[in-house]
N, C-alpha and C positions, 0 to 999 in steps of 0.2 A: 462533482463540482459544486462548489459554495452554491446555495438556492438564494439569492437577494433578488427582493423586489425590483418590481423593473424600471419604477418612477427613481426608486431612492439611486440604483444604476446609475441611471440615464444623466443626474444632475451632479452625482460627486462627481463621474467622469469626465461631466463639463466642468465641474469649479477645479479637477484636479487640472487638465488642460494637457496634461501629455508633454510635459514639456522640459522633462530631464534631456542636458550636456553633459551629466559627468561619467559619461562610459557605462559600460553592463559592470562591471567588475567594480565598480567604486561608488556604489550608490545603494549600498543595503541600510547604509545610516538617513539616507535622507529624509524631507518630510516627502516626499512622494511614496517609499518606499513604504515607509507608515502608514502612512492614507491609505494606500492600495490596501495594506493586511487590517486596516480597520474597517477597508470598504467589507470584504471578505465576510466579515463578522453579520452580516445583515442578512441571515437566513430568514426568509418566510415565505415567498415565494418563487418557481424555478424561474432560475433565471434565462433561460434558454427554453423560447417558448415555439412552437410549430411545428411542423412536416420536416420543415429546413432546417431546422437546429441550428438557425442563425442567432449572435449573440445581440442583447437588447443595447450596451453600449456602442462607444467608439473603435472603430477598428487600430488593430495595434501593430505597428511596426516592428521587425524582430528583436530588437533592443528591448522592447516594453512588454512584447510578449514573454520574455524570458525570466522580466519582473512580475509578472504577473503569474508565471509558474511558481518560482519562489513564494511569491506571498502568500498562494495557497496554500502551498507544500509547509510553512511555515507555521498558518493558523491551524492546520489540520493532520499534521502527520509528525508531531513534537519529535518523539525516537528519532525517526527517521533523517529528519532537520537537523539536529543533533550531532547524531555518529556521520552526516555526511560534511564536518566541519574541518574533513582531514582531507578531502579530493581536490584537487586543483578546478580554479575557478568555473571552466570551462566544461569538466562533468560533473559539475556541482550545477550546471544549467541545464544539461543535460540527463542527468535523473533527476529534475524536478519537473522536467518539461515530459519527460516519461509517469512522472505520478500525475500531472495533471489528467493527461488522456484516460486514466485508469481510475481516477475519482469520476470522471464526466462520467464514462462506462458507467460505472457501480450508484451513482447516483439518476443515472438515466432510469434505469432497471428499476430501481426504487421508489420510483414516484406510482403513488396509489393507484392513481387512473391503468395503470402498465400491469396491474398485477391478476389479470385472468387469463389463458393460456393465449388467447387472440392476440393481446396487448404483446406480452413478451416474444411473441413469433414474430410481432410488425417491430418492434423496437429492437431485435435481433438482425431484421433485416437492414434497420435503418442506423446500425452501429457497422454493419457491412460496408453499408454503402456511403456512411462517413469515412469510415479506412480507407475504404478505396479513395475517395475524393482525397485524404489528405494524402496518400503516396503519387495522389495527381499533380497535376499541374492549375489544376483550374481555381476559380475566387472559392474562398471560402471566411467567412465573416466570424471566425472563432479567436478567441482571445490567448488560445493556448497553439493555433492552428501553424502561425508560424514559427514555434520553437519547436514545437514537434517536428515538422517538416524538415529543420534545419538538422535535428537529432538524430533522426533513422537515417537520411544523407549522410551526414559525415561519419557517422558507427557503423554503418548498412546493417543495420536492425531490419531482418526480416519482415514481409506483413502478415506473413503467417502464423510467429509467433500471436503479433495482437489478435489473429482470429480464432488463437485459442482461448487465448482470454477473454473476449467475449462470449463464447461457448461457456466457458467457466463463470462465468459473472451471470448468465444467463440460468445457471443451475440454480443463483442464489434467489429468486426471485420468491414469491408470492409463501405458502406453507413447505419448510423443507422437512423432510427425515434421509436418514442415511442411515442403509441397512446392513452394511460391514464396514470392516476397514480397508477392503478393497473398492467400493464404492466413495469414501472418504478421498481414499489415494488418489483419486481421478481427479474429483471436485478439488482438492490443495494443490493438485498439480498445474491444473490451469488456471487457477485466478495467485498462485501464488509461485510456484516452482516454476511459471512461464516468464514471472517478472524476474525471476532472478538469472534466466538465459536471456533477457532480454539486457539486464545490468551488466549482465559479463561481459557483452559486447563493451559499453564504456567504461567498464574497469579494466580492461585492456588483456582478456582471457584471450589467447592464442593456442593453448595447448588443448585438446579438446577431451584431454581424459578428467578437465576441470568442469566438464558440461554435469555431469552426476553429482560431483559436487556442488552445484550451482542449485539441482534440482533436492538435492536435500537439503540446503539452506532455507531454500523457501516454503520446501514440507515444515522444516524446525517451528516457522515463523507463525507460519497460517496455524496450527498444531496449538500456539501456543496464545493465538486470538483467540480460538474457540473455546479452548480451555478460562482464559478471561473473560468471555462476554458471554458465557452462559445461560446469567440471568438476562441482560438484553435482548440476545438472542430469543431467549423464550417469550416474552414480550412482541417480539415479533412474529410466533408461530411459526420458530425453526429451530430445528435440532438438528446441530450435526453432528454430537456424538455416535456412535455408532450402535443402532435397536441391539444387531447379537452381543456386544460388547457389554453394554448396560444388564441384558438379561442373565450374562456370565459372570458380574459382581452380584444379582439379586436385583436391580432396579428395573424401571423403567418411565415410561412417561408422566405415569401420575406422581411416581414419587421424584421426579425433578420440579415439577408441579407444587411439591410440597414446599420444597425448595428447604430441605432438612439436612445438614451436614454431620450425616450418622458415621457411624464406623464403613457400613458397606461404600456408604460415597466416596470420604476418605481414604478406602482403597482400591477406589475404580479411580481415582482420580491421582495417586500415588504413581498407579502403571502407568494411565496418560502421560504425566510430567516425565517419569524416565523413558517413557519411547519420544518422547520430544527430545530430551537431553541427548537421547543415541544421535536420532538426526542432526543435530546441534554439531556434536563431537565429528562425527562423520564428515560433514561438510567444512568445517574447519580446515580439514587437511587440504582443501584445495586453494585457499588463503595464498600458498607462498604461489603459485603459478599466476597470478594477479600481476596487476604493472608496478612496479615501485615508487610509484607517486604521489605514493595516499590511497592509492584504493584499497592496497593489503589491509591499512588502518581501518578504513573505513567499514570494510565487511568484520572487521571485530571489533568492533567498536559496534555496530548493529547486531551483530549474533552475541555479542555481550551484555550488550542492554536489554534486548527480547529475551536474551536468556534468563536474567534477571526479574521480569514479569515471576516467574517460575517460581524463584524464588517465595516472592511478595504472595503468592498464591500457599505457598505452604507455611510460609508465615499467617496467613491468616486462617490456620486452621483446614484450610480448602474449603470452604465458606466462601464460595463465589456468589452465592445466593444474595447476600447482604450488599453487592454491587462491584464493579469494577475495582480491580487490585490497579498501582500504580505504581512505576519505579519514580522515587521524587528527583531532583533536576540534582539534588544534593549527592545524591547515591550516584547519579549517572556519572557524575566527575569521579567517583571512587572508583566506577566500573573503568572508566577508560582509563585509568592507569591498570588497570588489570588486562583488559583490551592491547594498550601498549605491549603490556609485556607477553600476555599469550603469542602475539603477532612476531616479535622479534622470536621467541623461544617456536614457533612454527616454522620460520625461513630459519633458526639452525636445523633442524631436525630435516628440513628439505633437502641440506646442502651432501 
């Protein structure tokens, strides 16, 4: 979740005043709608301060909390914003109101003070017993708390699922390494292949042989962060490529360290990208068993765009060292005509 100070908070929330009429669905242009994703931008401190994990603003009504999912999901998850601009209104509020709980998570875990094993056992505990509370009934003073609540209601989104997800958000904490690609499997599975059993519920997945396909979409995805955020990542003292994996092209820690795009990395990073693309491919196929109302769209429109990264990564040589690869906003319009027509040519091939 966005980190803004708790003065700067506390005053736009008052000068914004809460005071949109024009419906959830007709208000992405307004100035509220602005304001909110400008407030967003004020990262410096968390903004969600104590034991209670109560929020420092105004409490929000499910109308505004729903705006308030979006303008997150809008400042910080661009792709994903993007390719969800083909789902019908209504789970267009709905996985965003699902990304917000899932940045709180990953942002919770990430604050400094949280990163010695004490910290992450109490802040494991205390993401428990936020889950719990929001499949409650009881007050809860969070900004994203009633769109969520509204969400796993009307999809009956398990809370199981999110307890895997914090389990997996929990892996990602403090110094990582990852010692195979069985050990990998686990980690992509829960902070990433969870989110996408958890999507299938409001992309309208009914058939349940679409649940593997679900979970390799989001192996694709995760697969295909780590392979982008490389250098980030090492900057933060984790690596999750896989130690045997790197010692099986020739590398290892120091020479990611070097942060040198030789031949061996080139082709440790060659096999990565194609076992992504397999996943990629794989999961595709479960595309047509989706609802026909934009979500078929929408999952290739996001497995086209991520896929894409991929690309932009062996365009650059595989030279992730030199920073973050990005698909521009330009290229993303060219992918979803490619997205369209993968999506039609999948539901022939279904029929």
């Amino acid at each position: 979740m966005a980190r803004i100070a708790h003065q700067q908070i506390a005053s736009r929330t008052e000068r914004l005043g809460f005071t949109n009429r024009g419906g959830l669905h007709n208000i992405s242009a307004t100035s509220w709608d602005k304001n909110m994703a400008d407030l967003l931008r004020f990262e410096k401190t968390p903004l969600f301060e104590g034991d209670d994990l109560q929020w420092a603003g105004r409490r929000l009504d499910l109308e505004k909390s729903f705006v308030y999912c979006r303008a997150l999901t809008r400042a910080h998850a661009r792709s994903f914003y993007f390719s969800s601009i083909a789902l019908p209104a209504h789970k267009k509020d709905a996985a965003y109101a699902v990304y917000a709980f899932c940045r709180f998570a990953d942002d919770l875990l990430d604050e400094d003070l949280l990163k010695t094993e004490e910290g992450q056992e109490a802040s494991r505990e205390k993401l428990r017993g936020l889950l719990g509370a929001l499949y409650g009934s009881g007050d809860l003073n969070l900004p994203f708390a009633p769109a969520f609540r509204r969400t796993v209601s009307e999809y009956k989104i398990p809370a199981k699922l999110f307890e895997e997800l914090i389990e997996g958000v929990c892996m990602d904490t403090g110094p990582v390494r990852i010692r195979d690609f069985e050990e990998l499997y686990l980690y992509c599975y829960r902070v990433a292949s969870v989110v996408g059993l958890i999507m299938s519920r409001i992309f309208g997945l009914e058939d349940e042989r679409g649940n593997e396909r679900a979970i390799e979409m989001g192996m694709a995805m995760q697969l295909t962060n780590i392979l982008r955020d490389v250098k980030e990542d090492l900057e933060m003292d984790r690596i999750y490529l896989p130690a045997e994996e790197l010692r099986r092209f020739g590398l290892s820690e120091e020479s990611l360290r070097m942060g040198v795009a030789d031949d061996s990395w080139r082709t440790f990073m060659r096999f990565q990208i194609e076992r992504a693309r397999l996943y990629y491919r794989s999961g595709e196929t479960g595309i047509p068993l989706l609802a026909p109302d934009g979500s078929r769209l929408a999952v290739a429109l996001m497995s086209t765009v991520y896929a894409g990264i991929l690309d932009e990564i062996e365009r650059a040589g595989c030279d992730v060292f030199k920073g973050r690869v990005h698909v521009s906003f330009s290229r993303k319009l060219r992918l979803a005509v490619r997205a369209f027509l993968k999506c039609r040519a999948l539901k022939n091939a279904a029929r």
